[in-house]
N, C-alpha and C positions, 0 to 999 in steps of 0.2 A: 358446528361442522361446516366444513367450506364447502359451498359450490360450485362444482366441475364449469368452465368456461362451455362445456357439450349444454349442462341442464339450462346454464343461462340462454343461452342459444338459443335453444327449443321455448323456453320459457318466453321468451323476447318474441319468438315468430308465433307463439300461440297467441298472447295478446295482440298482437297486430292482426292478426286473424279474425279475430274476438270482436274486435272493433271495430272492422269493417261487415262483419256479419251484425253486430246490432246495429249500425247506421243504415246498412240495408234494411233492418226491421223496423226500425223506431218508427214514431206515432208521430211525428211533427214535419217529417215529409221537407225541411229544407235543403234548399237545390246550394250547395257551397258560391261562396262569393265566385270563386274564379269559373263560373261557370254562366257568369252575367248577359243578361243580351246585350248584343253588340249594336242594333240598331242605332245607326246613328250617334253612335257611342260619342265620335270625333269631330263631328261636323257642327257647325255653330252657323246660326239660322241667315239664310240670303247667302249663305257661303258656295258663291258657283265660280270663282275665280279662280287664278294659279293656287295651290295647294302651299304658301308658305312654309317653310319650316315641316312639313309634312314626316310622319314615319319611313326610314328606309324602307326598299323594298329589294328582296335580294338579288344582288348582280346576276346577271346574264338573260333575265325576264324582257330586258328590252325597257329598262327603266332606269334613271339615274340615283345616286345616292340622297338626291334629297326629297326623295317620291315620284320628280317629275318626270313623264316619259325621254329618255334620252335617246337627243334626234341621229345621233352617230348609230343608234344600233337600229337594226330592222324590228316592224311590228311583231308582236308576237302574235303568232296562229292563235285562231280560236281551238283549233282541232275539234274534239267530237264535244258536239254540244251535250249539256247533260239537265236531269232537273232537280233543283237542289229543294230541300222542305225548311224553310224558314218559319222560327216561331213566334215572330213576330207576322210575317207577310206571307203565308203560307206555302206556295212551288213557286219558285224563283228560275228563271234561266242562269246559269254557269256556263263558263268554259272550261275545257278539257282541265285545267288547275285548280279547278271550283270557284275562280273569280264571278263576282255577281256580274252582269251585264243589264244594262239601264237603257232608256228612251227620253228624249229631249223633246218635251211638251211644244218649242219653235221647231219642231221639224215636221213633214208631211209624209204622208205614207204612200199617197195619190194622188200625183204619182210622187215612189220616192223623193226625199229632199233631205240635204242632210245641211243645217244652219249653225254647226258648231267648225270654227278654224282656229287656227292663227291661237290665242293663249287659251281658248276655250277646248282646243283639240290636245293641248299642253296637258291639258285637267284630267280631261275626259278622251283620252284616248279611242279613235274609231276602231271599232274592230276589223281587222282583213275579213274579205270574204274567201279569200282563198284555204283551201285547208278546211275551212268548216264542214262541218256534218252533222249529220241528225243521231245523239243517242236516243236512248229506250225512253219515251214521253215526249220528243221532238216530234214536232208531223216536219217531213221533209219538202214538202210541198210548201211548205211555208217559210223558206231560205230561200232569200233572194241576193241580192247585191246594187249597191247605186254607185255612178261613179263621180267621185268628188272632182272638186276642181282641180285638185291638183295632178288629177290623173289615175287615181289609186281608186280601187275597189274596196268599198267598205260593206259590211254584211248587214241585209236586212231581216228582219222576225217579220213577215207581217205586213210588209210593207215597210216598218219603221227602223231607220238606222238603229246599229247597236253599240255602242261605247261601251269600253269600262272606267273603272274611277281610280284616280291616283294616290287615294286616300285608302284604299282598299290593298288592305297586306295582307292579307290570310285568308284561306280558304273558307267561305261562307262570310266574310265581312260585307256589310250594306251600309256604309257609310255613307254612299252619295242619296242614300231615299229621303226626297224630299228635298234635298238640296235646292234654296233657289225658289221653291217651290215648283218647278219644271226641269227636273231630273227626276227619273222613278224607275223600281229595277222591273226588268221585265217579265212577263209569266211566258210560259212557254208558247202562248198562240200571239204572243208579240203585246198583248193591256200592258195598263199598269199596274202593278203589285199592288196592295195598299192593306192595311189592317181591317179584318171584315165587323168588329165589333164582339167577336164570340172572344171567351178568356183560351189563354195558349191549348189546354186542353178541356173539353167537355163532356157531357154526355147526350148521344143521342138515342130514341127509341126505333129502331128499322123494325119496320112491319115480320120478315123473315128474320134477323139475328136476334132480335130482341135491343137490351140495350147493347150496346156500344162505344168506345170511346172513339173521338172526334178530334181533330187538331183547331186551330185558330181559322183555318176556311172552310172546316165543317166537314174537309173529307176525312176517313175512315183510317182509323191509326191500327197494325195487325203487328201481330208477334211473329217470329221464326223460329220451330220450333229445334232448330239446330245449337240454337244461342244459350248461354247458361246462366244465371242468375247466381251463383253460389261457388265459393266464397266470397264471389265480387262478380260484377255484371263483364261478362264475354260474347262482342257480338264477332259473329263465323259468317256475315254478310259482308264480302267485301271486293272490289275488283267490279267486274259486269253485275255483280249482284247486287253491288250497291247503286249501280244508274237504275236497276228496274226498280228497288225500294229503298228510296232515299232517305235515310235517317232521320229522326225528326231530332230538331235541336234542342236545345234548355229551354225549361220552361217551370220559373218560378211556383214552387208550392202554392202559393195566395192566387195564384194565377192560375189557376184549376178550379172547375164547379163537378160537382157529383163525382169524381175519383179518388178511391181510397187511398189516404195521405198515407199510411203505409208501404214501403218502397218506392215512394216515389222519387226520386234525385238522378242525376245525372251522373257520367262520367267518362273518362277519354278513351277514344278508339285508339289502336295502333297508329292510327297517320296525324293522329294532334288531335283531330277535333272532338267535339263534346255532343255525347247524345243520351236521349233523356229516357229513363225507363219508369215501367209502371209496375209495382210488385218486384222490382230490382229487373225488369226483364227487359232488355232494346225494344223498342220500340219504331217503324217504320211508316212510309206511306209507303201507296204502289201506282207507278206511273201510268199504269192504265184505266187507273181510276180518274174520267175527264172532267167528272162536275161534284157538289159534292151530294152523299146522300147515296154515291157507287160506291159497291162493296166488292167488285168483279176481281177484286183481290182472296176472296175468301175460297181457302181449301188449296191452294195452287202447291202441287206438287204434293200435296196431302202432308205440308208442313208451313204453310201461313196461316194463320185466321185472325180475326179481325179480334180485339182484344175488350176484355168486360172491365167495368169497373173498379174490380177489384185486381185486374191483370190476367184473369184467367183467359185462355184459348179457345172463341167460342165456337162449340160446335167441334172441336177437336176429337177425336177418338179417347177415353178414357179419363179427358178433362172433367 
């Protein structure tokens, strides 16, 4: 008997269905290659010079076709600053495009001083302080501006000038961390970002939640219970919703202690980038959590809570 091209169809979109619902469920919990951290993916060690050969980066950003900032076009704004959840480096500062934004270990805070010019401002592009502003985890109080020599106002965290990196194409890339060994991307109170020694994701025991899961700086990773897990992970955070709980990135299976390997993988949001779920569920930080070990995310709008091991919603109504 032939098969109508309608049964093949359905037959076709069921197994595709099928198989993305067991990779959600499977037991082995690995995160797909193209879902790799980027840390430092490109950069090759002492590398603080012109970006040779570097990746384009696309026209009209205020950058040339061979990565380096192109001096014909004006700086690009930082606009509203935001904070980005890095799974390697935990809350990273961005700007308004999710470019990471970095600190130069030769520079001074107090008072400001900003010691990158000439092919090191080529690299590391200063940021304007014009236009900048504080998103949802910014303290505003803590934007300042120094003025270079050439005249220009460039934006400071904290005291410390802020750059971005030329090597840096895509939203959430931190290719310049570590560069040189005195480039480092910035946290949002102006430090240095660095890897705190906890694996990407953990478990921790809070006196009131119980256990909890935890990112790679230890703060408190929470579910939204608007987001869907099934047939394929759906997060409905996004726009202002994503500056107050910043997605947490990829983060290798192996690279997990005490959470169940069980849905654990990543997968891409509507705007490109890649975020990691627990039990197939997105997964978040929340910027008002300032240290780690704050949970003052949990309950908010009587649909975040902080998320269990196994992925469930803790402390949730009916959870």
């Amino acid at each position: 008997m032939k098969t109508s091209w309608r049964t093949a169809s359905l037959a076709a979109t069921a197994a595709a269905v099928l198989a993305l619902t067991t990779a959600c469920g499977q037991d082995d919990g690995t995160t797909p290659a193209s879902a790799a951290r980027n840390a430092g993916a490109t950069v090759a060690a002492g590398d603080d010079g012109p970006p040779g050969g570097g990746t384009a980066i696309g026209a009209g950003n205020g950058y040339g076709a061979d990565g380096t900032q192109d001096s014909t076009a004006p700086p690009t704004p930082a606009g509203k600053l935001t904070v980005a959840s890095n799974p390697e480096l935990g809350k990273v500062l961005t700007d308004s495009s999710g470019l990471t934004l970095y600190r130069f270990d030769k520079d001074t805070a107090d008072p400001p001083t900003s010691n990158c010019s000439g092919d090191c401002a080529t690299t590391w592009p200063p940021v304007p302080a014009d236009d900048a502003s504080a998103g949802a985890g910014v303290d505003r109080a803590l934007l300042g501006e120094v003025t270079r020599a050439d005249g220009s106002k460039q934006l400071t965290i904290g005291g410390r000038p802020a750059y971005r990196y030329a090597k840096d194409v895509n939203s959430g890339d931190v290719n310049g961390q570590g560069v040189g060994g005195t480039w480092y991307a910035l946290t949002p109170t102006g430090e240095k970002a660095q890897p705190s020694g906890l694996p990407g994701l953990s478990v921790r025991e809070d006196p009131k939640l119980g256990k909890i899961v935890v990112d790679r700086a230890g703060m408190t990773v929470y579910r939204f219970m608007k987001d869907k897990a099934w047939p394929r992970p759906v997060s409905n955070c996004t726009g202002a919703c994503l500056e107050k709980w910043p997605a947490v990135g990829p983060v290798d299976a192996d690279d997990t202690e005490g959470v169940t390997k069980k849905g654990l993988m990543s997968f891409t949001r509507p705007d490109g980038a890649r975020q990691m779920t627990v039990d197939c569920r997105p997964v978040y930080t929340f910027s008002g959590d300032k240290a780690p070990g704050d949970t003052t995310g949990q309950g908010v709008g009587g649909t975040w809570y902080a998320v269990s091991p196994d992925g469930k919603p803790v402390g949730a109504p009916g959870a």
